[in-house]
N, C-alpha and C positions, 0 to 999 in steps of 0.2 A: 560279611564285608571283607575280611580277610582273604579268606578264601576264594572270592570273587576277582581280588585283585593279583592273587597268584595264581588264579588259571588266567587271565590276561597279561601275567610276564611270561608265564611259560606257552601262550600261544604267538607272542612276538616275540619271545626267544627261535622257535621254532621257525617264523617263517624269515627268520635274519640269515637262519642257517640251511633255506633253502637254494638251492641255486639256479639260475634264472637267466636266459640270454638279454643280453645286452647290444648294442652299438655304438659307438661315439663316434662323432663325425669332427673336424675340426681344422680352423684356420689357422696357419702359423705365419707372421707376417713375411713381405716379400724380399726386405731387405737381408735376409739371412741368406747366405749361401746354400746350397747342394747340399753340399756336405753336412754343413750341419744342419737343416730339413732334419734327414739321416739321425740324425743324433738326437733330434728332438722326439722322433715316433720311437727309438729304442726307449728312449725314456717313459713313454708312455707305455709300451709293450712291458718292461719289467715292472712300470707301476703296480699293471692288471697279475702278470706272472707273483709277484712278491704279496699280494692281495690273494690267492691263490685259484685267481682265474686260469682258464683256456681257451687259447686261439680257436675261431672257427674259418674265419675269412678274411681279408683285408685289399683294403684299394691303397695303393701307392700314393704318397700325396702329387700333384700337380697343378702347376701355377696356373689359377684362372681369376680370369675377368670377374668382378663380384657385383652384383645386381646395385648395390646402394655402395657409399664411402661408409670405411667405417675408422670412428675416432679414436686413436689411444693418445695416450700419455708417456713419451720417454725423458727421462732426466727433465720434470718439471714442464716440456712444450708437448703442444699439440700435436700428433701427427696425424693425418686421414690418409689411409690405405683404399686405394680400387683395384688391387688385387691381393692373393693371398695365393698360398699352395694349401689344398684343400685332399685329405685324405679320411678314412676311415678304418676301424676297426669293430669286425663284429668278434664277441667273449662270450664265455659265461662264466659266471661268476654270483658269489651273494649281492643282493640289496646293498646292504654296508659298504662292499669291496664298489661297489658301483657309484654309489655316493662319495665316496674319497677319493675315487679319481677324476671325478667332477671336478671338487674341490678343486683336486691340484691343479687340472687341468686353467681351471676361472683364475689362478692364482699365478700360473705360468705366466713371465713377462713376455714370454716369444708366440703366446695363443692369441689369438685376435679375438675367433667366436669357438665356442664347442657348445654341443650336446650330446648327452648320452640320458639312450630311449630302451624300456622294454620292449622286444621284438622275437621272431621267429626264427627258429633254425634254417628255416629253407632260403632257398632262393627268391628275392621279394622281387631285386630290378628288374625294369620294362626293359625287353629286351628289342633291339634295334629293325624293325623291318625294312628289308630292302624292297624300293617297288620293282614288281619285277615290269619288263619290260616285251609285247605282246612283239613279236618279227612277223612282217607283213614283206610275203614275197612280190618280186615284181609282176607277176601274173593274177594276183589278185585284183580285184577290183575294186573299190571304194561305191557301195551303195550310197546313194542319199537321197534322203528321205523326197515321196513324195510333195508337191506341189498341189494345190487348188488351180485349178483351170480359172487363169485372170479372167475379166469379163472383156469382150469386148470394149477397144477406147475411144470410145464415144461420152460425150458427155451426160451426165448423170443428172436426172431430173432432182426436181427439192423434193416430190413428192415419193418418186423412192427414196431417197438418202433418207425424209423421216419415218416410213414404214419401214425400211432396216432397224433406225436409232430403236424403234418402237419393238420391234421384235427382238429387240438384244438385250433391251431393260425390262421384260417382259418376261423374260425366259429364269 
């Protein structure tokens, strides 16, 4: 029984101190200036650094349009944000070190939304296809399709119109 229970700490000892890519993605509301935007990802970045993570990649934050309002609380009132500056950071780093920058992140007054996910080293985003565009010189021609030879326009008896009908629901 003993025994049982310390190869189970030292198997989650083990994988706390393994290290693992991460992401966080995150809102910081829109009333903050530029600059301090700026001030609020450094502070994330030394979170991850002092946690003894390392950088892999990162998206600058910028202010966008956000699919739903979302509600905070400043000094006691309601506020609802429709937009945010939205930024990212891909690390790596332990479990642990990844969970406490959640934390801080859910606890920061100037975060709107975050999350941080286990992910891949590589390149994940869909990259942008541009449609290309076919150049049709002016000596070309424009095929089009085929036509059915009309029938003659004469009127059309009842009794063919319903051996047509008959041979069309037939078929």
């Amino acid at each position: 029984m003993v025994v049982a229970a310390e190869i189970e700490r030292t198997e989650t000892d083990s994988e706390s101190a393994i290290s693992r890519i991460y992401e966080v993605g995150y809102h910081v509301v829109p009333m903050i200036a530029e600059d301090q935007v700026e001030k609020i990802v450094s502070e994330i970045r030394s979170a991850i650094e002092q946690a003894g993570g390392s950088f892999i990649a990162e998206g600058a934050p910028s202010l966008t349009k956000l699919s739903y309002d979302i509600e905070t609380k400043e000094n006691g009132k309601k506020m609802w944000h429709d937009r945010g500056y939205f930024g990212w950071i891909k690390f790596e780093s332990t479990p642990d070190a990844a969970r406490m920058l959640e934390e801080m992140l859910r606890r920061h007054p100037s975060i709107l939304r975050c999350i941080v996910f286990q992910t891949v080293r590589e390149e994940t985003r869909a990259r942008l296809k541009v449609p290309t565009i076919r150049e049709v010189k002016r000596t070309d021609t424009i095929k089009s399709t085929p036509r059915r030879e009309e029938a003659a326009a004469g009127p059309v008896s009842e009794e063919d119109l319903d051996k047509a009908i008959s041979d069309l629901t037939t078929e």
